[in-house]
N, C-alpha and C positions, 0 to 999 in steps of 0.2 A: 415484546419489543422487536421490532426488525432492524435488521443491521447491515449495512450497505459498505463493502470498504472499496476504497479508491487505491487502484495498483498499477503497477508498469514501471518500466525501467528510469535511472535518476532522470532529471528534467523534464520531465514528458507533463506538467503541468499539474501534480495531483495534488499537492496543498492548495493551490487554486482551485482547483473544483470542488476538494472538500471545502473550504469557507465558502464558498459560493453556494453550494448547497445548504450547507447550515445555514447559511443566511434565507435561503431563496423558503424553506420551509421551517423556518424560525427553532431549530434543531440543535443539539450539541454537537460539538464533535470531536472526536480523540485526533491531539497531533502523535506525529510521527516521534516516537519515541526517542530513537536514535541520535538525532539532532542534540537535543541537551548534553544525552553522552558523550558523545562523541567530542562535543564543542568541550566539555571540560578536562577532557584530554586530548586536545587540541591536533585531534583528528589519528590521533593512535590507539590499538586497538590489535585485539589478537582473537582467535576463535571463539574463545573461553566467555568475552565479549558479547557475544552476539548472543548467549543465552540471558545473560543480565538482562541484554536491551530487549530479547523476547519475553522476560516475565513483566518485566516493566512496560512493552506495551499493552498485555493482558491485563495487568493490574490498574492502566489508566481506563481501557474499556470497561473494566467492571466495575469503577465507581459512577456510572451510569445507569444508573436502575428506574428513574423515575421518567423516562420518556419514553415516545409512541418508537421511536424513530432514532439511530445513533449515526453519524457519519464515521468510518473510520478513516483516515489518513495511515492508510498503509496495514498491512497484521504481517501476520508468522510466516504464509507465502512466501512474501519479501527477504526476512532473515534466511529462511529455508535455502533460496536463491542463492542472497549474499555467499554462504555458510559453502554452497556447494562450487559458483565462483569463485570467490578468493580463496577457498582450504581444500578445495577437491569433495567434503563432505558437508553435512550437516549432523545438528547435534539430534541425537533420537530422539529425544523429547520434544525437540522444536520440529522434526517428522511429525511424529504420534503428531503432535497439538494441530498442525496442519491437518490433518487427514481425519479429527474430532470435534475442532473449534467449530462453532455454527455460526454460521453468517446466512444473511439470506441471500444478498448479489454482489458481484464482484462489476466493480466499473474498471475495465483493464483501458489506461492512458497509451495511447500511440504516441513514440516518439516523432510526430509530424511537425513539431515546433522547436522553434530557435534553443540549440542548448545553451543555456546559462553557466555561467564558469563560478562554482563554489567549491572551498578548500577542503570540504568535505566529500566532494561528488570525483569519484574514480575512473568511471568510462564515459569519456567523451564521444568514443570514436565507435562503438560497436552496443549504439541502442536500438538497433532492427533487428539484431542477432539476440540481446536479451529478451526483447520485445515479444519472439518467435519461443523464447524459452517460458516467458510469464506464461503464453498462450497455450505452449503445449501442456506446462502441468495442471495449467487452470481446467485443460479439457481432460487430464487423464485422471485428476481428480473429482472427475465428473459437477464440477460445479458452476455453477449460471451467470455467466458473464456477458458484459457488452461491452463491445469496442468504442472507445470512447475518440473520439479524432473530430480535427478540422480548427478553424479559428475557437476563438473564447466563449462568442455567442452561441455556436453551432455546439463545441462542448458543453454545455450548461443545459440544451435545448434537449440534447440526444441523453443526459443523464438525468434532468428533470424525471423524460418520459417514462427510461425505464425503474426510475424508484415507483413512479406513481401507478404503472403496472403490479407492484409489490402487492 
């Protein structure tokens, strides 16, 4: 199975591209785990958190076993992130899992579009600074990524291509 996740700092359009892809190659795909969580603690949350919401997105990716092809909406990168913005660190296991989980491409989202205001989403104001951060661990962890930017059509066009390079 090959595995394709969609990443980038909040708003930068990656639920959108993941459905759009699943749709566009009749695919599944993992939401962003966090979302439910978070919503049922109406957006509160502590470190300790962030390891929950990381086995629970492993655990919705690996009820996926029978397709060619898996979109993910977000992985452990992401918490990785979070974990080392809001608490100064991240937790060693959502490290290790980063630096073992296989994926085959990362689609990294440019914050080139309008940010959306949700009660969930924390920086509004410094998604070219995260942007620059996805980018550097994406490359120090030497993994394969493409920049994902432009309008909705051009996005879709640019991450079509490079799944189907896969």
């Amino acid at each position: 199975m090959r595995k394709v996740v969609i990443t980038g700092p909040e708003s930068s359009g990656k639920t959108t591209l993941a459905m759009d892809l699943s749709a566009h190659f009749d695919v599944p795909w993992v939401p962003e785990q966090a979302r439910p969580y978070l919503e049922a603690r109406q957006g509160k949350y502590g470190e300790a958190d962030l390891l929950h919401i990381a086995r629970a997105q492993l655990n919705a990716e690996d009820l996926h076993t029978d397709t060619d092809l898996l979109i993910c909406d977000t992985d452990l990168i992401t918490i990785r992130i979070w974990g080392e913005e809001k608490f100064g660190r991240s937790d060693p296991w959502i490290v290790r899992a980063t630096e073992e989980r296989a994926y085959d491409h990362w689609l990294l989202c440019s914050p080139d579009i309008p940010w959306e205001p949700d009660p969930l989403r924390e920086n509004p104001h410094d998604r070219e600074r995260l942007f620059e951060v996805y980018h550097d661990l994406l490359t120090r962890l030497g993994r394969p990524f493409t920049v994902i930017s432009g309008d909705p059509d051009e996005r879709l066009r640019a991450a079509v291509t490079a799944v189907m390079r896969l």
